[in-house]
N, CA, C and O atoms as a MOPAC input file, in Angstrom:
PM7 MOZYME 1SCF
protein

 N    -45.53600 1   -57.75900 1     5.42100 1
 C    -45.25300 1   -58.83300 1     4.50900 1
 C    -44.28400 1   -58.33800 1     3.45100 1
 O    -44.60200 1   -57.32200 1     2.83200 1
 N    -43.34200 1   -58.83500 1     3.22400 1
 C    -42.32200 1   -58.48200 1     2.13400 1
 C    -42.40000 1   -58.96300 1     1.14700 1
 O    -42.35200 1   -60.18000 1     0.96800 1
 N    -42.53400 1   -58.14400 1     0.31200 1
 C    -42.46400 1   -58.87000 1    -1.50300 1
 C    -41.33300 1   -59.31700 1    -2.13000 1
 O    -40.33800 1   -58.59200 1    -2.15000 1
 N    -41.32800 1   -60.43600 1    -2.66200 1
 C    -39.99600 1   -60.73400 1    -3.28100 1
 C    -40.16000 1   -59.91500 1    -4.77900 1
 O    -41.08200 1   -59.28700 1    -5.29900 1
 N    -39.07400 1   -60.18600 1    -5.09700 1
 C    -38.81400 1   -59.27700 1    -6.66800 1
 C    -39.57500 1   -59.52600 1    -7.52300 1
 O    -40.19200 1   -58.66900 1    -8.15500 1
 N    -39.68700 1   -61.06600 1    -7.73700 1
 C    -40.60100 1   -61.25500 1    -9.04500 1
 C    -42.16300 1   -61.22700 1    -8.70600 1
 O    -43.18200 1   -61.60500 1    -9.28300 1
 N    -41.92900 1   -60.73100 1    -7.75100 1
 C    -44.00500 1   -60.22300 1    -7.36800 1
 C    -44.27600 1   -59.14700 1    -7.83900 1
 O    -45.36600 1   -59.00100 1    -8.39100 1
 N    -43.38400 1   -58.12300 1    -7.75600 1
 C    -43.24700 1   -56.88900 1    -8.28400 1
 C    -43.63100 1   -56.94500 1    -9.35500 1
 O    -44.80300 1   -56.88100 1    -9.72800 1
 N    -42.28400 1   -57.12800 1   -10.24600 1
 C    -42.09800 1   -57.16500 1   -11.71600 1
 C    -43.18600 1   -57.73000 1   -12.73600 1
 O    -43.64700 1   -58.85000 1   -12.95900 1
 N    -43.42000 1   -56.25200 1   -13.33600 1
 C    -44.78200 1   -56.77100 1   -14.12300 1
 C    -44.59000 1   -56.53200 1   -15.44600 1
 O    -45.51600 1   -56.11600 1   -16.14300 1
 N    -43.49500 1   -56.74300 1   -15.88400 1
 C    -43.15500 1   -56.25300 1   -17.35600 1
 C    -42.74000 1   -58.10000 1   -17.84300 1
 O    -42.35100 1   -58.96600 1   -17.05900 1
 N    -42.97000 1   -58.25200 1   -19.25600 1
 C    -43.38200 1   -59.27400 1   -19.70700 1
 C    -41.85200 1   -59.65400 1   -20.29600 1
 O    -40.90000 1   -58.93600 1   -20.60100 1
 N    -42.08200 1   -61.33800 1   -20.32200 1
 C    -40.48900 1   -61.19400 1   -21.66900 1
 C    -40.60900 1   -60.68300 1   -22.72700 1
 O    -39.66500 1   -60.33300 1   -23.43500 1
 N    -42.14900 1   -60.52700 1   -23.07400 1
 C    -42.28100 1   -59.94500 1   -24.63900 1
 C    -43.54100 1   -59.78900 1   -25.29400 1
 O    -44.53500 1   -60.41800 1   -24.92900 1
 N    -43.54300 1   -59.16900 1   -26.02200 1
 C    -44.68100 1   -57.82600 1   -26.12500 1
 C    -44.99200 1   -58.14600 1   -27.79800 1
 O    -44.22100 1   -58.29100 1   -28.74700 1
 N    -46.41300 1   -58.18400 1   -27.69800 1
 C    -47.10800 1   -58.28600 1   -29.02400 1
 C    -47.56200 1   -56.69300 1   -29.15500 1
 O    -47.85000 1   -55.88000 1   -28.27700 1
 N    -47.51500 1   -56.57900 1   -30.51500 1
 C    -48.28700 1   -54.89500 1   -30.92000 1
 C    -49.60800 1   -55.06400 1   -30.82800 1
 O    -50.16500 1   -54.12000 1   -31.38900 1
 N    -50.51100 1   -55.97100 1   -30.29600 1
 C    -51.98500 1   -56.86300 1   -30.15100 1
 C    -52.42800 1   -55.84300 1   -29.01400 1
 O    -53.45100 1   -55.16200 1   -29.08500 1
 N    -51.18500 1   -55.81600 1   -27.55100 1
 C    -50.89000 1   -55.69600 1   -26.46100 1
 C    -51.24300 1   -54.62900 1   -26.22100 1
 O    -51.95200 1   -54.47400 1   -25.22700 1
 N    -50.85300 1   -53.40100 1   -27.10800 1
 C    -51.14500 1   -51.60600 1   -27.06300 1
 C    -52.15300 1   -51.66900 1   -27.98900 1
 O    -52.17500 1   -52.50900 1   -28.88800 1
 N    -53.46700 1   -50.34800 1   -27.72100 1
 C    -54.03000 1   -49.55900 1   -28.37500 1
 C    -53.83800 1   -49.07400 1   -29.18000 1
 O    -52.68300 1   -48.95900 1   -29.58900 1
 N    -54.85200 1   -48.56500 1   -29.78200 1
 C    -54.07700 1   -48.13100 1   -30.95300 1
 C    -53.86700 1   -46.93800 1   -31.02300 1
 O    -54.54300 1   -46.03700 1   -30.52600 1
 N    -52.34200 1   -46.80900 1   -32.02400 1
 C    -51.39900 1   -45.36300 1   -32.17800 1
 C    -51.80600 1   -44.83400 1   -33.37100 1
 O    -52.37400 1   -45.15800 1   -34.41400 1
 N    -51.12100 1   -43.56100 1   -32.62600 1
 C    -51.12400 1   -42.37300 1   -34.14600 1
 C    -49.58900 1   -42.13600 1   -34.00900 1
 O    -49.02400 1   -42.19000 1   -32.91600 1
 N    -49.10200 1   -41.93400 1   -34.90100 1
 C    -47.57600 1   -41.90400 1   -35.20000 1
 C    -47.73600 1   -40.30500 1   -35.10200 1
 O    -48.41500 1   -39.86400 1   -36.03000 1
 N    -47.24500 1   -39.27800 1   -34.14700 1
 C    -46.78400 1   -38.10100 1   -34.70700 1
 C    -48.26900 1   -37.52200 1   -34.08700 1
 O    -48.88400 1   -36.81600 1   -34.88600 1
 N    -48.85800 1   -37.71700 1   -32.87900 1
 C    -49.83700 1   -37.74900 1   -32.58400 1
 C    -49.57100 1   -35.98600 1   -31.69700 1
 O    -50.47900 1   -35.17600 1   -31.88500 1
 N    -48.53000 1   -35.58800 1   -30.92900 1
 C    -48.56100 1   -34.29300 1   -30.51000 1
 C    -47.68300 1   -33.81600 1   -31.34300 1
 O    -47.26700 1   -32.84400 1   -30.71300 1
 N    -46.96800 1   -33.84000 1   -32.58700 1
 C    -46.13400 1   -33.31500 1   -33.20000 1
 C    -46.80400 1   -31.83300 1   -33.65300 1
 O    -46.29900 1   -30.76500 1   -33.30700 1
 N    -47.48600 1   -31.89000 1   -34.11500 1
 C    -48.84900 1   -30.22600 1   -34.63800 1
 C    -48.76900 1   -29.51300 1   -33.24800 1
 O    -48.80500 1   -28.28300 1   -33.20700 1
 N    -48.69800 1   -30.00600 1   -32.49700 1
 C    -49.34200 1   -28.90900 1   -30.94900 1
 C    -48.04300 1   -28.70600 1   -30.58300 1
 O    -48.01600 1   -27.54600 1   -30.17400 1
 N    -46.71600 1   -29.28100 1   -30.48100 1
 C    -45.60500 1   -28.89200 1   -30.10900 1
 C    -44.71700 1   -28.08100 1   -30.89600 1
 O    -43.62900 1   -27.73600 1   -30.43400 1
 N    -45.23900 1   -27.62000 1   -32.49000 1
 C    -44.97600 1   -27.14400 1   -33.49300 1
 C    -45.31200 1   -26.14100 1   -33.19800 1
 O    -44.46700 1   -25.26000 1   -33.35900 1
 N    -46.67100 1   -25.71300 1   -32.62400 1
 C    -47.46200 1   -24.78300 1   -32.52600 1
 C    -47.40000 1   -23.78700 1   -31.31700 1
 O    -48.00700 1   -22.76200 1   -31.00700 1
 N    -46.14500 1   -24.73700 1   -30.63800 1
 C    -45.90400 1   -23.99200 1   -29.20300 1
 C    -44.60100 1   -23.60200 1   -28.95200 1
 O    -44.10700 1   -23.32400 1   -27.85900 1
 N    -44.07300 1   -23.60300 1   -30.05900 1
 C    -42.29700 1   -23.51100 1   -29.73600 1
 C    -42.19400 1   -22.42400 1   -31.18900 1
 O    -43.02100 1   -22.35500 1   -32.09800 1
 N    -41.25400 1   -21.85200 1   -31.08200 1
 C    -40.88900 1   -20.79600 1   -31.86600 1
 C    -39.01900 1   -21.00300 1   -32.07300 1
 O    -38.34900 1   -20.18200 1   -31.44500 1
 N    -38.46800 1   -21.75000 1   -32.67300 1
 C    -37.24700 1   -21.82900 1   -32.47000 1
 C    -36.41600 1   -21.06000 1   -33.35500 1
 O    -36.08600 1   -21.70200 1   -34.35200 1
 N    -36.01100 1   -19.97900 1   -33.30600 1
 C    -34.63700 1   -19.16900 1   -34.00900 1
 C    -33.03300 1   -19.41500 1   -33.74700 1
 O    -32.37900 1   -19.31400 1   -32.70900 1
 N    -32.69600 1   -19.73000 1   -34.90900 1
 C    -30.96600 1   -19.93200 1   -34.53400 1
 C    -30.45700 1   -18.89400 1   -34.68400 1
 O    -30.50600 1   -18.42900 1   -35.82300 1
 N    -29.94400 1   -18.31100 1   -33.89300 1
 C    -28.53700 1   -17.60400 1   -34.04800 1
 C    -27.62900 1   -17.87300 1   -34.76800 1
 O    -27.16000 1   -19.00700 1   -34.87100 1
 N    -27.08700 1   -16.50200 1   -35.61100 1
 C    -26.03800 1   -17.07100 1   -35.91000 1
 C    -24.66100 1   -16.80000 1   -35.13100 1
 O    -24.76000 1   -15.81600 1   -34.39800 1
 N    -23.35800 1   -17.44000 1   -35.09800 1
 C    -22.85400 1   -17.61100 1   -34.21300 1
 C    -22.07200 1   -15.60100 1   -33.40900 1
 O    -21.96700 1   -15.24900 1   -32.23400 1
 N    -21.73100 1   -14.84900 1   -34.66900 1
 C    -21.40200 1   -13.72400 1   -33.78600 1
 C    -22.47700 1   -13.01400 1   -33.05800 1
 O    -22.19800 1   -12.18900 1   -32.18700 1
 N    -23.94100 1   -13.36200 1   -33.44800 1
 C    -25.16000 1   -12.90900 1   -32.40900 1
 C    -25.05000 1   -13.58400 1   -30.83300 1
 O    -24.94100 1   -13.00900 1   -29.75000 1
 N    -25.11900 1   -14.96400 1   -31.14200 1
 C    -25.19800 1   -15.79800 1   -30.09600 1
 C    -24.20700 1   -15.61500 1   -29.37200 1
 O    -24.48400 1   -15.67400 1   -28.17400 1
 N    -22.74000 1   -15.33600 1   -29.70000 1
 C    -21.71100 1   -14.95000 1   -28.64100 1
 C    -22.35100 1   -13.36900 1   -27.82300 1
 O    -22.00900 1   -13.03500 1   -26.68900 1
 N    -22.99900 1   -12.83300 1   -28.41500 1
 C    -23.17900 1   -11.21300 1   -27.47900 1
 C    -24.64200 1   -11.99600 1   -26.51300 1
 O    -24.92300 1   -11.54200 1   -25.40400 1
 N    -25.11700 1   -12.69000 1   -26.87200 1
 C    -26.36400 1   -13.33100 1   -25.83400 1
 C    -26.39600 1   -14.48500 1   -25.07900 1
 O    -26.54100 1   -15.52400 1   -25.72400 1
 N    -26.29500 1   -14.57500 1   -23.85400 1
 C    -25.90100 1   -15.83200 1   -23.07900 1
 C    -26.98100 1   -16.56600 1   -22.80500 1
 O    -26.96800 1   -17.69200 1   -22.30700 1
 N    -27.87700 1   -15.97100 1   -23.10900 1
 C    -29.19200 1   -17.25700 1   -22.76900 1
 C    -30.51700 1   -16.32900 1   -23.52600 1
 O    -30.50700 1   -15.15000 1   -23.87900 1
 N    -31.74200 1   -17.46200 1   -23.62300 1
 C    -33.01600 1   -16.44300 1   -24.00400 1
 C    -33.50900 1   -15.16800 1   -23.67200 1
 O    -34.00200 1   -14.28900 1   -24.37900 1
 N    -33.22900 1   -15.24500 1   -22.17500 1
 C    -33.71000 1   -14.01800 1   -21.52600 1
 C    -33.25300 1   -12.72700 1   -22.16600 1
 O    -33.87900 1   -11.85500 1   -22.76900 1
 N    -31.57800 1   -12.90600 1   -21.75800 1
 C    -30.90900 1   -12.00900 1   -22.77600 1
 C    -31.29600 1   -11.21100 1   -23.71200 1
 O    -31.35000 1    -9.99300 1   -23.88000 1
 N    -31.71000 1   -12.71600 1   -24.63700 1
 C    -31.93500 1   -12.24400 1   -26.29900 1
 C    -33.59400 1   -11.29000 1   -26.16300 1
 O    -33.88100 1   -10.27500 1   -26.79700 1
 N    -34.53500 1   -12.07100 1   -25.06300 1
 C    -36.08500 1   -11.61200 1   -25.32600 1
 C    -35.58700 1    -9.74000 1   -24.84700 1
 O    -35.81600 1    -8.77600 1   -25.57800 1
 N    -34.99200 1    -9.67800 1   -23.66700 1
 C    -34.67500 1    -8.17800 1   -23.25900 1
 C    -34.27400 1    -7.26800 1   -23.84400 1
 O    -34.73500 1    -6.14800 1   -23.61800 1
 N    -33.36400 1    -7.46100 1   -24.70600 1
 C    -32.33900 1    -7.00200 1   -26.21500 1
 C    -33.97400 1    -6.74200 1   -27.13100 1
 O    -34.66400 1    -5.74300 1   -26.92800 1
 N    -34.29300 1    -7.65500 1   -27.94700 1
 C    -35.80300 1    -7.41000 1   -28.70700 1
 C    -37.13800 1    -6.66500 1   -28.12700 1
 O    -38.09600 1    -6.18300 1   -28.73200 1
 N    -36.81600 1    -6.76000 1   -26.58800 1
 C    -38.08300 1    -6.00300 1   -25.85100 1
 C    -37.85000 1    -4.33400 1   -25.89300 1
 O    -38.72900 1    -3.47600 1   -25.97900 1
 N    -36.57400 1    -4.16600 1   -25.81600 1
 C    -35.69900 1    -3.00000 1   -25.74900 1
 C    -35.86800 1    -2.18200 1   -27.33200 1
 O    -35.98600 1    -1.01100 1   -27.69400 1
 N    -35.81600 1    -3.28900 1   -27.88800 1
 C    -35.76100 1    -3.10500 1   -29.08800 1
 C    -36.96500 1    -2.09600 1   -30.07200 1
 O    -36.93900 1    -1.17000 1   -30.88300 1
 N    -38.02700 1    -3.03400 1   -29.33500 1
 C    -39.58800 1    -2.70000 1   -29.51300 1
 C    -39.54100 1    -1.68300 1   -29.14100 1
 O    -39.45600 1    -0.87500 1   -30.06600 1
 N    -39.55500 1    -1.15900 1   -27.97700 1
 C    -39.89200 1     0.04800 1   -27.10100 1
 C    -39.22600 1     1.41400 1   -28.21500 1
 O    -39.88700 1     2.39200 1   -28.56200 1
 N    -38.06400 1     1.18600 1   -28.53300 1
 C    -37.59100 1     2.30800 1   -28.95800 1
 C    -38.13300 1     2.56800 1   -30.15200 1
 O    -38.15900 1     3.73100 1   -30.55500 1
 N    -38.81500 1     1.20300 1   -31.14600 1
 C    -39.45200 1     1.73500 1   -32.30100 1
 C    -41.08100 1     2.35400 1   -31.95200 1
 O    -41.78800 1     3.11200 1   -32.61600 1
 N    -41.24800 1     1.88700 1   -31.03100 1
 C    -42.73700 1     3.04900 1   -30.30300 1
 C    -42.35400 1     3.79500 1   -30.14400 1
 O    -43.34300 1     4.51700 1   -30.27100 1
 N    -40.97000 1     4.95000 1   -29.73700 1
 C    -40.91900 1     5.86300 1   -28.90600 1
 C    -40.37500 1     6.89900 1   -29.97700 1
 O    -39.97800 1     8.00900 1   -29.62200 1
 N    -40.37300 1     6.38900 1   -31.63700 1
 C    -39.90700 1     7.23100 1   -32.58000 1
 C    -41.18000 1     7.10300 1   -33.29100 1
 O    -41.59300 1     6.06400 1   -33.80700 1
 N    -41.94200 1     8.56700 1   -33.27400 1
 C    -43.28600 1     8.86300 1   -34.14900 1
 C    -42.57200 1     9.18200 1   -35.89100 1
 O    -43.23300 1     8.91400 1   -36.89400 1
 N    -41.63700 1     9.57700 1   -35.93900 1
 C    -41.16800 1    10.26900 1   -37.01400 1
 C    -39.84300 1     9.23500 1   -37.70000 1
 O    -38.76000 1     9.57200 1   -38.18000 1
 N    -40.35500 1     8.10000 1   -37.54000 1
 C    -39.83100 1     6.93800 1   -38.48800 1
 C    -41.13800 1     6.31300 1   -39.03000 1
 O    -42.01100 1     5.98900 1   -38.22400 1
 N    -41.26500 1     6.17800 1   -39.99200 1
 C    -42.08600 1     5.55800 1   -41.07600 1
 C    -42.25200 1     4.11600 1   -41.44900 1
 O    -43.23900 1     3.39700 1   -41.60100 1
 N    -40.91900 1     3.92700 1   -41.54700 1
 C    -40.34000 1     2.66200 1   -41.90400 1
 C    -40.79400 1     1.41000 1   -40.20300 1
 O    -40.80900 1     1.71600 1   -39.01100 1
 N    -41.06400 1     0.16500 1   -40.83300 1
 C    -41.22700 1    -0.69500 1   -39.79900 1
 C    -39.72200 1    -0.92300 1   -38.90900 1
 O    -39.43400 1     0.19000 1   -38.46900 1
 N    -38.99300 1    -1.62200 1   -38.61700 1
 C    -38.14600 1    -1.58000 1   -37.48900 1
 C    -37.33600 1    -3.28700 1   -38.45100 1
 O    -36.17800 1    -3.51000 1   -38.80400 1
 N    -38.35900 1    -3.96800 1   -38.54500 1
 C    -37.63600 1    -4.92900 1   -39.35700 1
 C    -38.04600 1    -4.77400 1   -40.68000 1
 O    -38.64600 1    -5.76800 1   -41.09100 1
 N    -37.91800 1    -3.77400 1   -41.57400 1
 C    -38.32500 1    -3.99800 1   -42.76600 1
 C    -36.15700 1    -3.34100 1   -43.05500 1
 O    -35.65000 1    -3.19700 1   -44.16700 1
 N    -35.48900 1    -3.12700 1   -41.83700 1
 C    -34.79300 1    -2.35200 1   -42.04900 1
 C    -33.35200 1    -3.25900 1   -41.81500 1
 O    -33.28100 1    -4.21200 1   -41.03800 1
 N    -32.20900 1    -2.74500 1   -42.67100 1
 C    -31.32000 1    -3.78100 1   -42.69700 1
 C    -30.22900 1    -3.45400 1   -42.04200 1
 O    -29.87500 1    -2.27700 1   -41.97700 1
 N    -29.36700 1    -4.70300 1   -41.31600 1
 C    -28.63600 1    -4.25100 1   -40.36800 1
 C    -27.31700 1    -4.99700 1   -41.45200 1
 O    -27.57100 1    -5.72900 1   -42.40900 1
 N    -25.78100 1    -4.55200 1   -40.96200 1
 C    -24.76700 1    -4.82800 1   -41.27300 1
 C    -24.53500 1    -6.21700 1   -40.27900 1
 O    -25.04900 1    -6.08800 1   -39.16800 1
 N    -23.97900 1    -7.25400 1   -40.47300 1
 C    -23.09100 1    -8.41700 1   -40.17600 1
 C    -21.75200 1    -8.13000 1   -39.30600 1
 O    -20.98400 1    -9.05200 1   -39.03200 1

């Protein structure tokens, strides 16, 4: 049996706010806050890194070498780099 179109179509000419349940405005905004970590680059960083991976491998690299120096004191970012 073939359906014609308007058998289908179940969307209305028009919609009362009666129609939906009720909302929370901003209802996953906290949990998507809570799951994303976003850092900008600034732009002469971002030209030496072509994507995240990049950047996480560069900082993983990074880590490792401040474990592998017992005879630095200082934290690794407490320390300042030139521009």
């Amino acid at each position: 049996m073939k359906h014609n179109l308007q058998d289908i179509d179940e969307l209305r000419p028009e919609y009362q706010r009666s129609d939906f349940g009720e909302m929370v405005r901003g209802k996953y905004a906290g949990t998507l806050s809570e799951q994303t970590n976003v850092v900008i680059l600034e732009p002469d960083v971002a030209q030496v890194f072509p994507n995240d991976k990049a950047v996480n491998d560069a900082l993983r690299a990074l880590l490792r070498m401040q474990q592998n120096r017992p005879w630095s004191r200082k934290p690794l970012a407490s320390m300042k780099f030139e521009k």
